[in-house]
C-alpha positions in Angstrom: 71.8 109.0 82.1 72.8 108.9 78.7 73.8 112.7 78.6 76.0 111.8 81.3 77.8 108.9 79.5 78.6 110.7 77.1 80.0 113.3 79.0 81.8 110.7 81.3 83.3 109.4 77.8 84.5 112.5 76.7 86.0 113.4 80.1 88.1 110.0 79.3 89.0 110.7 76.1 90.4 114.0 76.6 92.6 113.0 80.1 93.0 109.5 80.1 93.2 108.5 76.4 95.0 111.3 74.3 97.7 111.9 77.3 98.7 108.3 77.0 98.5 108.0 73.2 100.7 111.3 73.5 103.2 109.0 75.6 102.7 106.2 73.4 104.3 108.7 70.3 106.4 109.8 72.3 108.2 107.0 73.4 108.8 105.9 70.0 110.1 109.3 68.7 113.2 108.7 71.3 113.3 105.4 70.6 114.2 106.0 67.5 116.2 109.5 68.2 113.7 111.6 66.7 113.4 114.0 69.4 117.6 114.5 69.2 116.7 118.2 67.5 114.4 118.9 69.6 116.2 118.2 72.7 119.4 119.7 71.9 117.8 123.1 70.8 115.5 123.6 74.1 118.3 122.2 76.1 120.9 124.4 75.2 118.1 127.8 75.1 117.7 126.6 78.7 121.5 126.1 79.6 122.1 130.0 77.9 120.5 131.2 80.9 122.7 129.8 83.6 123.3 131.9 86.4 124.8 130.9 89.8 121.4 132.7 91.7 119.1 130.5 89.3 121.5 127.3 89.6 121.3 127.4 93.2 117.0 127.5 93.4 117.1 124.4 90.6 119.2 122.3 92.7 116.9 123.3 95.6 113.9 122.4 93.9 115.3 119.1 92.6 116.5 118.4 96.2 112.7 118.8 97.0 112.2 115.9 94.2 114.1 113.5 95.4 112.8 110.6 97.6 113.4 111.1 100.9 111.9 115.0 100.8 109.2 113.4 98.4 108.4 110.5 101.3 109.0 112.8 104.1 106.4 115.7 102.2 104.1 112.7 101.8 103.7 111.7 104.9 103.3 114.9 106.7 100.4 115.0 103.8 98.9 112.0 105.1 98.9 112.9 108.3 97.3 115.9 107.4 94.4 115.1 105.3 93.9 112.2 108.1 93.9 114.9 111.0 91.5 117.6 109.4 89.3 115.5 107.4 89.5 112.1 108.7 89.1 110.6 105.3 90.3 107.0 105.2 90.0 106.6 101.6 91.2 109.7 100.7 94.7 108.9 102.4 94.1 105.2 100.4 93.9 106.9 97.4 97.5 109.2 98.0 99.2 106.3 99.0 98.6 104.7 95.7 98.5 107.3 93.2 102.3 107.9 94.9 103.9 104.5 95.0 102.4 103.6 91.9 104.3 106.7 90.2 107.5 105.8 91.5 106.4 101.7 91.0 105.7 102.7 87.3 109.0 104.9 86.9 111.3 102.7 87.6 109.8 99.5 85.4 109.5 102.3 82.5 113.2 103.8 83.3 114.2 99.7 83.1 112.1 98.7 80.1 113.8 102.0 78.0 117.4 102.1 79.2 117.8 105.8 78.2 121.0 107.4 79.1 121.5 110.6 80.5 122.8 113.7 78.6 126.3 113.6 78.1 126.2 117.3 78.3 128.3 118.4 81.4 125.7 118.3 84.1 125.6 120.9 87.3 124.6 118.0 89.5 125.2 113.9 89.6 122.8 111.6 89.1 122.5 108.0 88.7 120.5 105.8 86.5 118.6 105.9 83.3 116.8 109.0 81.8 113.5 108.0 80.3 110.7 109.2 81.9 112.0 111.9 84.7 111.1 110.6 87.8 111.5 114.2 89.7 108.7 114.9 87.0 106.7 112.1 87.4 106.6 112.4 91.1 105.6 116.2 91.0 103.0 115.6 89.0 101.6 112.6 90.5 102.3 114.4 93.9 100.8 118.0 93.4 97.9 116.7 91.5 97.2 114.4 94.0 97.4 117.3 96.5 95.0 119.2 94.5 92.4 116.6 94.5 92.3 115.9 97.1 91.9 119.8 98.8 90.0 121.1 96.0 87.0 119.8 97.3 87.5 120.9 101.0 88.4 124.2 100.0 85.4 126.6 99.9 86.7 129.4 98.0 86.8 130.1 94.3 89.9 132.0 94.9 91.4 129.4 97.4 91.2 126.9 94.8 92.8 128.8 92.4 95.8 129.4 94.2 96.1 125.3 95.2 95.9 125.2 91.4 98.5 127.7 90.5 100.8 126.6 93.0 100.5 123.0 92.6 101.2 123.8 88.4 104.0 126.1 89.2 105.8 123.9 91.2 105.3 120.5 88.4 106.2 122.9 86.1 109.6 124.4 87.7 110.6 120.5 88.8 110.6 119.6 85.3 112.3 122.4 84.3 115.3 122.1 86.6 116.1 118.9 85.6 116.7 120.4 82.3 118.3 123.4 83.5 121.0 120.9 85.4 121.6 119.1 82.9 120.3 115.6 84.2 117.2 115.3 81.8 116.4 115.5 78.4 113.5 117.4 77.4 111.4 115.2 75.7 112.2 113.0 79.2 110.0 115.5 81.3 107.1 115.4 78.9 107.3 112.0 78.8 107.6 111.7 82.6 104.1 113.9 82.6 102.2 112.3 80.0 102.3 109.0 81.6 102.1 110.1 85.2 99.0 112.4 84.4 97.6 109.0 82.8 98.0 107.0 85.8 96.8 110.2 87.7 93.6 110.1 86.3 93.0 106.6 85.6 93.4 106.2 90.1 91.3 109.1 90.8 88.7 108.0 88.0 88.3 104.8 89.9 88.3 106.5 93.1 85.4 108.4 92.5 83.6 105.8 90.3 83.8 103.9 93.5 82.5 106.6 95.5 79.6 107.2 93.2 78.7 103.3 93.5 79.3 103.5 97.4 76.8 106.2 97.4 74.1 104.9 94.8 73.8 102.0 97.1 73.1 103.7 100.4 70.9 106.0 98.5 69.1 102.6 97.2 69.3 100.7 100.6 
């Protein structure tokens, strides 16, 4: 039991803790417009590779980001975990690992008041700039996803590919907010430091509640 603490803690530490101290530093780094280098330099390595082929699949994929694809993807989701696995909880636990990201977004995007780049953009966009929300959501919405499947999945190699797709695409959302123009940088690793935090923090008390659920009938 002990041994299992410990590893319990460590587990934690290493996706709970440090990606939310990472935030933490972070956040005060563009507070106080340390990250300005940074951004500029990846920003304008990203921007050298403009090409009208590449600027149309960025604007696709942050079409796919924004929130009526995001709610409509969701839903269909839903439905589908409800249909095949008929998992009550499980479609609990998507609904609130997904609005919380977008409840958590917008207090963070308030709290921060970042503005957008004033680098001419490819696309419009609205509202403040600190943490991405495309990014959030992708995260929080693919790892979600993955979670959720992994476990009903009976392959090694099917899992792999639910993992490699789900990281390309909160990988490629990130980047084309960059590419467009729309986000900083240090905005998207913001947006997935604090979204893999609440990620794991909601699917940590999921299954500690699933564990206790489980103890009890084992006990009864």
């Amino acid at each position: 039991m002990c041994l299992l603490n410990r590893k319990l803690v460590r587990i934690m530490v290493l996706f709970g803790v440090l990606p939310l101290v990472g935030f933490v530093l972070l956040t005060y780094c563009v507070v106080q417009g340390i990250t300005a280098s940074f951004d500029k330099r990846i920003m304008s390595s990203i921007r050298s590779a403009e090409h009208p082929i590449v600027t149309k699949g960025m604007v696709g994929l942050s079409f796919i980001g924004n929130t009526w694809p995001v709610v409509i993807i969701s839903l269909l989701l839903l439905l589908v975990i409800y249909k095949l696995y008929r998992k009550r909880d499980e479609v609990i636990l998507f609904m609130v690992v997904s609005l919380g990201s977008i409840g958590l977004n917008l207090l963070l995007k308030y709290i921060f008041k970042r503005e957008r780049p004033s680098i001419d953009p490819l696309i419009i966009e609205t509202g403040y700039s600190y943490p991405s929300g495309h990014s959030m959501a992708a995260l929080t919405l693919y790892g979600a996803i993955t979670f959720l499947i992994w476990r009903h999945i009976p392959t090694s190699i099917g899992r792999a590919c639910l993992v490699v797709v789900s990281t390309v695409m909160i990988i490629a959302m990130g980047a084309s907010r960059v590419y467009l123009g729309v986000h900083y940088p240090s905005d998207v690793v913001g947006a997935y430091l604090v979204s893999g935090t609440w990620l794991f923090v909601t699917i940590w008390v999921y299954q500690f509640r699933k564990d206790r659920q489980t103890s009890f009938k084992m006990k009864a």
